[in-house]
C-alpha positions in Angstrom: -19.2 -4.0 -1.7 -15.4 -4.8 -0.9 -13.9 -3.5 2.0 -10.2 -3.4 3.3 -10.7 -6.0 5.5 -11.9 -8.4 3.1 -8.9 -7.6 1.0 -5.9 -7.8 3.9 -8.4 -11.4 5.2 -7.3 -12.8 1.0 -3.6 -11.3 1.0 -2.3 -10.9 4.5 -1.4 -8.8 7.1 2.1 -8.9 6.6 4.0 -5.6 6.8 7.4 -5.0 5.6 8.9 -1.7 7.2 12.3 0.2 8.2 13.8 2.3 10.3 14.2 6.4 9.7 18.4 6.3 10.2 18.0 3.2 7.7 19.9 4.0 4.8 17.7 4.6 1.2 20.4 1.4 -0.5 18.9 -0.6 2.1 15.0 0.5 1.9 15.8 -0.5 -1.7 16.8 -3.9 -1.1 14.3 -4.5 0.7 12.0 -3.6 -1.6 13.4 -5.7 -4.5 14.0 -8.7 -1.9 10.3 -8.6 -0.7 8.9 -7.6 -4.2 7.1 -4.7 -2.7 7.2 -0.7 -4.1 7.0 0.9 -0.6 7.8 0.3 3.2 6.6 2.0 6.3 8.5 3.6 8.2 8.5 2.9 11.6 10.3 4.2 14.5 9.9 1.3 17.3 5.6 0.7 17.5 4.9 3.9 15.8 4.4 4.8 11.7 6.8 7.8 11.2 6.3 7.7 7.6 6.0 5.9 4.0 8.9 5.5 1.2 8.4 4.5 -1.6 10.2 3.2 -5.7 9.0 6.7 -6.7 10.9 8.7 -3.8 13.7 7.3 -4.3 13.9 7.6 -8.1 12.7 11.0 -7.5 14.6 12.1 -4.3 17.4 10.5 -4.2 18.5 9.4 -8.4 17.2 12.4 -10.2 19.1 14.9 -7.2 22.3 13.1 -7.7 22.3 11.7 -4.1 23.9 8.5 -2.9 21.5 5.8 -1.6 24.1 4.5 0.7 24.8 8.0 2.4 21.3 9.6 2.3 18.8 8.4 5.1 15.3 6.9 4.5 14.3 10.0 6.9 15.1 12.3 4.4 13.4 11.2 1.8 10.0 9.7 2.7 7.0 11.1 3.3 5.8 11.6 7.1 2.0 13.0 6.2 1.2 9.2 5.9 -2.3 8.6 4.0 -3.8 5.6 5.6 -7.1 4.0 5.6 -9.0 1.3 8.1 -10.5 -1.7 7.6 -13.9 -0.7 7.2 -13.4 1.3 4.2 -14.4 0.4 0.6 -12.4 -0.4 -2.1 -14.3 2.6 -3.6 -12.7 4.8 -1.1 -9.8 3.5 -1.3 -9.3 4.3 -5.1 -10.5 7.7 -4.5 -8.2 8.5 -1.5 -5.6 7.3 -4.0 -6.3 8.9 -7.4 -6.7 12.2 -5.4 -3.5 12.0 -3.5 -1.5 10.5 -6.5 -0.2 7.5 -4.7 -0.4 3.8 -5.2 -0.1 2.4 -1.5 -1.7 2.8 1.6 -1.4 1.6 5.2 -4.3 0.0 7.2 -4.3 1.4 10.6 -6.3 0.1 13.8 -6.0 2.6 16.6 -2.9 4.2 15.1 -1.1 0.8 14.4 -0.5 -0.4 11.2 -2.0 -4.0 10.3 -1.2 -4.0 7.1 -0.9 -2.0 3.5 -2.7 -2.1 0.4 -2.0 -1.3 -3.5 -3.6 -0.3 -6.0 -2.8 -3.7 -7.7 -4.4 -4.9 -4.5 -7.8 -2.7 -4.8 -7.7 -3.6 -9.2 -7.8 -7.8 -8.4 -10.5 -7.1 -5.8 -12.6 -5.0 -8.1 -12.0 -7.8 -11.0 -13.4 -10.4 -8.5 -16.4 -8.3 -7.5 -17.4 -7.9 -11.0 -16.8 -11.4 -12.2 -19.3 -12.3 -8.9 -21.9 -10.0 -10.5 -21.3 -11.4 -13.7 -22.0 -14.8 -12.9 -25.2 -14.0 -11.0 -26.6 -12.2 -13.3 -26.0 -15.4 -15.8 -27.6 -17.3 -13.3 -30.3 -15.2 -12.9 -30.9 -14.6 -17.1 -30.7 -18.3 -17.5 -32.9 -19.7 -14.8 -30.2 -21.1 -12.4 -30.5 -19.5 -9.6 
């Protein structure tokens, strides 16, 4: 069984964030420039919230707002869903099919260490499967 931790060991701890008073263009930006589809929000050391592709199209595009003069604080969402690093992937997916969101922080006594997708929890469920896959080959064919 896969847990976070196994999957932030393979791709990283690296966490791309913003500021609240940020503006949404620049959230954007950063988004396209880093090839990510949400940043946390942070306010100094402390996760204030998450903003995401989908906040902005909905929030911001589809309310005829201006990304340069509307403030990532206004639009993201500060009930941050987060998991830890001893969950499962299993968990993971549930939290996320529940809630209706693709991306979740990894928090360590309230600090972020790093977010996961649900690209991210799909390539480590592909792996795990291809792993039993192979042993049970092994197994059926006497090469174990």
């Amino acid at each position: 069984m896969t847990h976070v931790a196994h999957i932030l060991q393979a791709k990283g701890h690296q966490i791309w964030s913003i500021a609240p008073q940020a503006s949404v263009f620049d959230a954007i930006k950063l988004m396209a420039d880093k090839e990510v589809g949400a940043l946390l929000v942070m306010d100094g050391q402390d996760l204030v919230g998450i903003i995401s592709e989908r906040d902005y199209a909905r929030k911001v595009i589809l309310k005829g707002k201006s990304s340069h003069d509307t403030q990532v604080r206004e639009i993201m969402t500060d009930n941050v869903v987060y998991v830890r690093p001893e969950q499962t992937v299993e968990d993971c997916m549930a939290v996320m099919t529940s809630k209706r969101i693709r991306h979740l922080p990894v928090l360590v006594d309230n600090r972020p260490i790093g977010v996961i997708s649900i690209g991210d929890l799909v390539k480590a469920q592909i792996s795990e499967h291809e792993v039993r896959i192979q042993q049970l080959e092994n197994y059926i064919t006497g090469r174990i």
